[in-house]
N, C-alpha and C positions, 0 to 999 in steps of 0.2 A: 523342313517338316513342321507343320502347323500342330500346337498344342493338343487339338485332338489328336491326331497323328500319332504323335507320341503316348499317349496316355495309351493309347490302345497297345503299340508295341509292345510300351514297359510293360503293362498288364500280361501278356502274354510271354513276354521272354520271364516274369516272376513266376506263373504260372510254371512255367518249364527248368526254373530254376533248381538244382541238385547238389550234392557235397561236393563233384568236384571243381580244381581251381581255373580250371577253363569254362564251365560254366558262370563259376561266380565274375572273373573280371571280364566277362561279356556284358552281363549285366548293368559292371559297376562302370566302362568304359559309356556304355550309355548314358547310365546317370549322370556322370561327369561329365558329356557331351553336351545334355541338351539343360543342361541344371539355369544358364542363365534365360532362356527364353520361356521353360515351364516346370523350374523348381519345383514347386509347394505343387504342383498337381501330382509331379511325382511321387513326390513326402506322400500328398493324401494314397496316392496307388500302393504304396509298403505300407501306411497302415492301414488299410482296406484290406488287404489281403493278411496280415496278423491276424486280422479280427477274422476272417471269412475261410482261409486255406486250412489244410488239414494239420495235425500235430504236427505229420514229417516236416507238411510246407514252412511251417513256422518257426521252426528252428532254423530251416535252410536261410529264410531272408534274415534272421537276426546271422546267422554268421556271414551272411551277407555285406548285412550292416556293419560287422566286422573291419570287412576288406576295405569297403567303400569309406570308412572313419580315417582308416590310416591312409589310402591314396589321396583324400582332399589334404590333412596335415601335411603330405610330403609335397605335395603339388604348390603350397602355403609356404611352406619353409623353402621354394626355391624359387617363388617370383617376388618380385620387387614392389607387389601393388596391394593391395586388400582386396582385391578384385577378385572369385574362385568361387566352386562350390562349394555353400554352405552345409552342407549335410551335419556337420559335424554338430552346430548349433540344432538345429531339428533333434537330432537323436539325443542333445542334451535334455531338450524342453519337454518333449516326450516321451521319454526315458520310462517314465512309470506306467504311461497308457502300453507301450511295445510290450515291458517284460509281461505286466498284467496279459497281454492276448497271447504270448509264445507260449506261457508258461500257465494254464487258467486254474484257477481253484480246483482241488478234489484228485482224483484218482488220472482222471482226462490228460492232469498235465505233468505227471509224474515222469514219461518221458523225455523232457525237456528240462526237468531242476536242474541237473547234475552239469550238463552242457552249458546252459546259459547263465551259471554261477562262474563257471569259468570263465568265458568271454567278460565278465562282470570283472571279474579279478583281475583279467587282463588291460581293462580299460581303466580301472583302479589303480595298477602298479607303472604301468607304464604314462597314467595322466593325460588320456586321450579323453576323458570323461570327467570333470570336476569329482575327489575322490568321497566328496560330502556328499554330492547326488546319489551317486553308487553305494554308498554306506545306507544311505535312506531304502532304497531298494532291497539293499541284501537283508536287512536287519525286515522289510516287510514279508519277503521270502523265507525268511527264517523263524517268523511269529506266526504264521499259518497253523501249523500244527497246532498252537498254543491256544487256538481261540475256540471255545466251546461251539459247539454249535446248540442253536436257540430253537428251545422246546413249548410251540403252542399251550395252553391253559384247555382242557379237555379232549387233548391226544396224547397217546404214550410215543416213548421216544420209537420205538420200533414201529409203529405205525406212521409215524413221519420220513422215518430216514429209509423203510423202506420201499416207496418211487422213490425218493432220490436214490440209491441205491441203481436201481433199474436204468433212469435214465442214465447213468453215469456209465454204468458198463456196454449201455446203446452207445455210448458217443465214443468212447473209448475202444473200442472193439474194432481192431482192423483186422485184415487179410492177412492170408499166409502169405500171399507177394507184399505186402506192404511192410508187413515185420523183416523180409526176408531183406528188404528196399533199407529196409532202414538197418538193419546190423551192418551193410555195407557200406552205408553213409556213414555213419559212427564210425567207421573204422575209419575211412577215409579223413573224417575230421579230429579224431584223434592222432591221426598220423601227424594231420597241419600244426595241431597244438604241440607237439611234442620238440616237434621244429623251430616251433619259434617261441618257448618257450623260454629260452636263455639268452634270446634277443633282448637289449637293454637300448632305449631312446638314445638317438646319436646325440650329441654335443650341439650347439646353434655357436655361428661364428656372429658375432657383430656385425650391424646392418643397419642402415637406416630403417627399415621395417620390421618387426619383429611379429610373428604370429600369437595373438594374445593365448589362442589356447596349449601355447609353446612356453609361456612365462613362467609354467613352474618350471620347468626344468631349467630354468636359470637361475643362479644363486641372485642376493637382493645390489650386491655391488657390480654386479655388470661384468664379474668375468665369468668364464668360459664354464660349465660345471661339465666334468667328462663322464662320460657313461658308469665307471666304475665308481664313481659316485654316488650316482641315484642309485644303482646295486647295490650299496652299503646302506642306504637308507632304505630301501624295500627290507635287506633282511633286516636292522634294525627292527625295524617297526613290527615287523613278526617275531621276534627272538623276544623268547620267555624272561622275566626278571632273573637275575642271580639268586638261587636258593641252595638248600642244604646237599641238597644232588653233585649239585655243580662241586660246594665244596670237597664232596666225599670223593668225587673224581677227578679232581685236579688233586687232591690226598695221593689219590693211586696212580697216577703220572708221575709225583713228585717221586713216591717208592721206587717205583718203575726204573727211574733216571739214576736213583743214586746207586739203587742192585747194578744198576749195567756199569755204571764208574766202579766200583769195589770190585766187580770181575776183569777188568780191565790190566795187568801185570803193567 
């Protein structure tokens, strides 16, 4: 299949792409197919379509992006060569143009925050994503609200913000099949997150090649770090300071422990 070829396919299997997982590794078995003879056209065709497909589409290909991040890693962690689909760098580098289009300023992209924080969080904890990048992201996702919006010198704010206003509920305004399209899909992608949420990165055994974007998940001396390891570090890294709470209930444990010793004959 010659680069055109292909471009046209993917275009069209992304086009028809939906929540569920037979849709998604149709697509991503493509990707991974044809990635060394027309990689980056591909790249360009996911984000041509962020920028151009509809809300629903635009979340579909980020959880796309998803699926496709982790099959290139596994595929990585089980050959012997450097050799594979890069996808995974792609989505590093363009990390901010992607969420910027899934996700766009204003009211438009309000059904997309919630979901593609998640996926963020996922590629965060589990380190499929340098966790610096994703921080830079979320913390921009998260300043949006924060930022005034800027009032011309001889218009009042209600006379600027009203077209925007206008066009915003234009663009944003779907169908009753397309809302109905989408609580379906939501469900479906909620069900996948829910599943593979207490999924924790396997271990890497020793090997002459190591996948660099597998290196955190290796301690700094070269042995083996087991899954239940980086789980203590995920909750770590979430788990509030020790404060006065904590003491006041570890208090009422201790009472707790010593009432049940004294009832004890």
């Amino acid at each position: 299949m010659d680069p055109f070829e292909a471009r046209m396919t993917f275009l069209s299997h992304l086009r028809r792409l939906n929540a569920s997982q037979q849709s998604i590794q149709k697509v991503v078995a493509f990707a991974v197919r044809h990635f060394a003879g027309c990689g980056e056209d591909l790249w360009d065709c996911i984000v041509e379509e962020c920028q151009k497909g509809s809300i629903n589409s635009r979340i579909n290909i980020l959880y796309f992006l998803d699926s496709l991040c982790e099959t290139c890693l596994l595929l990585k962690s089980h050959s012997s060569t450097a050799n594979g689909p890069q996808y995974v760098d792609l989505v590093s580098r363009d990390l901010q143009k992607v969420v910027e289009s899934v996700v766009p300023e204003g009211r438009a992209g309000l059904p997309n925050l919630t979901s593609t924080k998640q996926i963020l969080e996922n590629w965060r904890s589990k380190r499929i994503i340098d966790p610096q990048k994703v921080d830079d992201v979320m913390n921009a996702l998260n300043s949006r609200s924060n930022v005034p919006e800027p009032i011309s010198n001889g218009t009042s704010s209600h006379e600027q913000q009203q077209p925007q206003r206008s066009s915003s509920k234009r663009s944003s305004q779907l169908s009753r099949n397309e809302i109905q399209k989408r609580i379906e899909e939501d469900r479906e992608r909620h069900k996948r997150l829910r599943e593979r949420r207490w999924v924790q990165p396997t271990s890497l055994k020793a090997a002459s090649f190591i996948n660099p974007q597998l290196l955190s998940l290796l301690p700094a001396d070269g042995e083996d770090e087991l899954p239940v390891d980086i789980e203590f570090d995920n909750d770590w890294e979430t788990t509030s300071d020790w404060n006065e709470d904590d003491e006041e209930a570890a208090g009422e444990e201790v009472l707790l422990m010593l009432a049940a010793n004294d009832s004890v004959p």
